[in-house]
N, C-alpha and C positions, 0 to 999 in steps of 0.2 A: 699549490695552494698559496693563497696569498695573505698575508698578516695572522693567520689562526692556527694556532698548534691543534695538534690530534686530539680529539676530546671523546672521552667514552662516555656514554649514556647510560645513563642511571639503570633505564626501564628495558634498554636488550644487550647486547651482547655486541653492534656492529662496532665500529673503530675505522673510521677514513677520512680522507682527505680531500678524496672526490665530490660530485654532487649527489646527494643521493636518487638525482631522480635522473640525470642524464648519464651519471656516470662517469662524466670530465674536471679534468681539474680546473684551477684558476677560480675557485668559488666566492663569491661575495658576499655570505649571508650565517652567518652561525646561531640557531634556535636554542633556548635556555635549555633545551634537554640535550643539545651538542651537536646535531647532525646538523650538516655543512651540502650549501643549495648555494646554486647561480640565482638571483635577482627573479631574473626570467622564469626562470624554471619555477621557480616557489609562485610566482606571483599566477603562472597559468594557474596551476594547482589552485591557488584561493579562489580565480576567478571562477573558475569550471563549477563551485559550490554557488556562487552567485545564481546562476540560473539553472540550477537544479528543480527536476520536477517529481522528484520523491523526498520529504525530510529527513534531511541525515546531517548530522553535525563532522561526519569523515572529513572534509575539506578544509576545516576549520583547523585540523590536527595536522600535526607531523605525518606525512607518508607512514615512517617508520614504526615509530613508538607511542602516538596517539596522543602524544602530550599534545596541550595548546598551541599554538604557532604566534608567540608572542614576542615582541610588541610588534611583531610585519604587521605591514596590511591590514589596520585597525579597521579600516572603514568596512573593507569586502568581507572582516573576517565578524565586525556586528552583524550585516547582513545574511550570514549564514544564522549566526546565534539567535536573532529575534525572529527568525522562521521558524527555527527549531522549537522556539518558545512557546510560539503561536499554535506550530503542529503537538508540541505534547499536553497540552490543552485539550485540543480535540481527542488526542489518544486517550489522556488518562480518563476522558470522560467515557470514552466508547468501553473502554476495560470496563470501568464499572459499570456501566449499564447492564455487558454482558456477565460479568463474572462477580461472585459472591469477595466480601473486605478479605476474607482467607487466601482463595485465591488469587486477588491481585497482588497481595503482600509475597504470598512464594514466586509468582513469577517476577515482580520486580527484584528480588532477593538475589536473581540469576542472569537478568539481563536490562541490559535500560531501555527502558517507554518505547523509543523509534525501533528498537529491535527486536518488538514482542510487534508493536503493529503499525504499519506501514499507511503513511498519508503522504498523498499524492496531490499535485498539482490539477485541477481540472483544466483541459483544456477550448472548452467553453468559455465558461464564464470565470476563471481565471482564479478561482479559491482554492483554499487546501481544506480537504476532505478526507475522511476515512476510505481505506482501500483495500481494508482485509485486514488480516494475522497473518505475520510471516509465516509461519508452518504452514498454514493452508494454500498460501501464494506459491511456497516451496515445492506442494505436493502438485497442484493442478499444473505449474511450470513442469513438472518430471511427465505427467502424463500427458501436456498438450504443448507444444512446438508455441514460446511467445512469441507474440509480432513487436519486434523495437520499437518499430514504426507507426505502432496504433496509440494513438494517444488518450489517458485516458478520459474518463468523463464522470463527472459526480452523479450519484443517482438522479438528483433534482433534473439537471442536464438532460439526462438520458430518459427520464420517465415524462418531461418536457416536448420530445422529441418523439415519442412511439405512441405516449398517454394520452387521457384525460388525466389531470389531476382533481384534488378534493380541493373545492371550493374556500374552504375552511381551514384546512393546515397544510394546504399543498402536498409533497411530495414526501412528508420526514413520515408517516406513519403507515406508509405504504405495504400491504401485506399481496408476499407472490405466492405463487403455486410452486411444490420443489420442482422443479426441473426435472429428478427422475425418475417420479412415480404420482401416481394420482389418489393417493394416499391422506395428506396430509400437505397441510402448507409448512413453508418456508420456515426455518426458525436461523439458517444460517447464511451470509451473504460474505463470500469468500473471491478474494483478488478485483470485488466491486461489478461481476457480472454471473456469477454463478451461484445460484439460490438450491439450497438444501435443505430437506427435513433434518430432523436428529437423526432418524438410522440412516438416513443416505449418507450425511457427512461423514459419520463412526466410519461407513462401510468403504466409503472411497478410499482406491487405490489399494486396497484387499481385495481381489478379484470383482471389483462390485459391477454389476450388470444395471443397465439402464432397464426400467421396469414400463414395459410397453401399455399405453392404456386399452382396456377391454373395451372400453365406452358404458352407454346404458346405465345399471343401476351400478356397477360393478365402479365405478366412476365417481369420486366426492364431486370431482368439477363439473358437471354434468354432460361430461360425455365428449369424446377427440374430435366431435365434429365444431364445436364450440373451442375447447383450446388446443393449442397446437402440439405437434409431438412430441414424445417425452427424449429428446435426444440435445444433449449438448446447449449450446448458447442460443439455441433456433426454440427455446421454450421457457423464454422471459415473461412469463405470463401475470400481471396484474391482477389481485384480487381485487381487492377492496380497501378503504381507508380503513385502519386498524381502529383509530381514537374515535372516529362516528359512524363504523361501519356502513359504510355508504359502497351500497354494491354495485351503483351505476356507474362508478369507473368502466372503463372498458376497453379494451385495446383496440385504436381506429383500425378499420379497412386495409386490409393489404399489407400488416404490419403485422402479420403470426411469424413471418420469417425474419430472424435477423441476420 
């Protein structure tokens, strides 16, 4: 180590002299909470937050103890912060929309904003957008294999892409068909491509069975010859615009499978 005696951290328990991220000595860099970083090593670290495409203020912090990573890297380390700004904005709005002042008070009381719900980068058209609730992203992750590699897409994006939209408000009051039963429409939109009624959502991941359509009367949507099957991400189906109920939307041609 060079010029920095051993300094212990407030917030854990570690004590070295190494780098905390390489694990080599000769470090250049000592953070107000004590842990001790080569230049290099700290700075990949800040950058990696730079172009991040889910908001999280992680890169912003010490590896370790999550303190600030202050005063390095001011510039790359705003740039994380006025994302994160931007994204808990959207968050805090989506919570309320969804959840009654009760509940958003007890969940924020347990965890902060990014870590109740998760906004993501679209890879379209380059905005950050709502992308689910961690817990639901956590569960549909446990039951379906994610793809790293798929990048996401905002619904605007995506209902752009498969849609007609409403003339009128475009793509924000879009109401779907659940995905796994012909029941009832959508009240839930979980990890940004999985659309549920209330009992589908309750029931996933409790033994829940995908509820195959009868068609006929038996059918709200009128019938599996019109919408597509009730199975997984292949039954993204478009209703109607919620705020003018305009039920000429309609999913183009060729475009029941995704």
């Amino acid at each position: 180590m060079t010029g920095f005696e051993v300094f212990e951290c407030g917030n854990c328990e570690l004590r070295r002299s190494s780098c905390c991220i390489c694990l080599e000595e000769k470090v250049e860099i000592r953070l107000d909470c004590g842990h001790v970083f080569h230049t290099a090593c700290l700075q990949q670290w800040v950058n990696v937050g730079t172009y991040q495409k889910v908001a999280s203020r992680q890169n912003a912090l010490c590896p370790l103890c999550k303190q600030m990573i202050s005063p390095y890297f001011a510039d790359a380390v705003q740039i994380i912060i006025n994302v994160c700004n931007a994204a808990e904005k959207i968050a805090d709005e989506q919570l309320r929309k969804d959840y009654d002042e009760k509940q958003v008070t007890d969940m924020l009381s347990n965890k902060a904003l990014l870590n109740i719900v998760r906004i993501s980068l679209c890879g379209s058209c380059s905005q950050w957008h709502f992308n689910g609730y961690m817990s639901c992203i956590e569960r549909i992750n446990e039951e379906n294999e994610a793809d790293p590699d798929q990048p996401f897409k905002c619904e605007y994006c995506r209902i752009k892409e498969m849609y007609s939209v409403c003339p009128t408000h475009g793509a924000d009051y879009c109401v779907y068909k659940c995905m796994y039963c012909c029941e009832r429409a959508a009240t839930y939109n979980c990890g940004g491509d999985y659309f549920y009624c209330t009992p589908c959502h309750g029931d996933f991941g409790n033994g829940f069975q995908v509820r195959e359509c009868k068609g006929g009367e038996e059918c709200l949507f009128t019938g599996k010859e019109i919408h597509p099957p009730n199975l997984g991400t292949a039954c993204r189906h478009l209703l109607y615009c919620g705020m003018c109920n305009d039920d000429s939307i309609h999913k183009r041609p060729g475009c029941n499978v995704v």
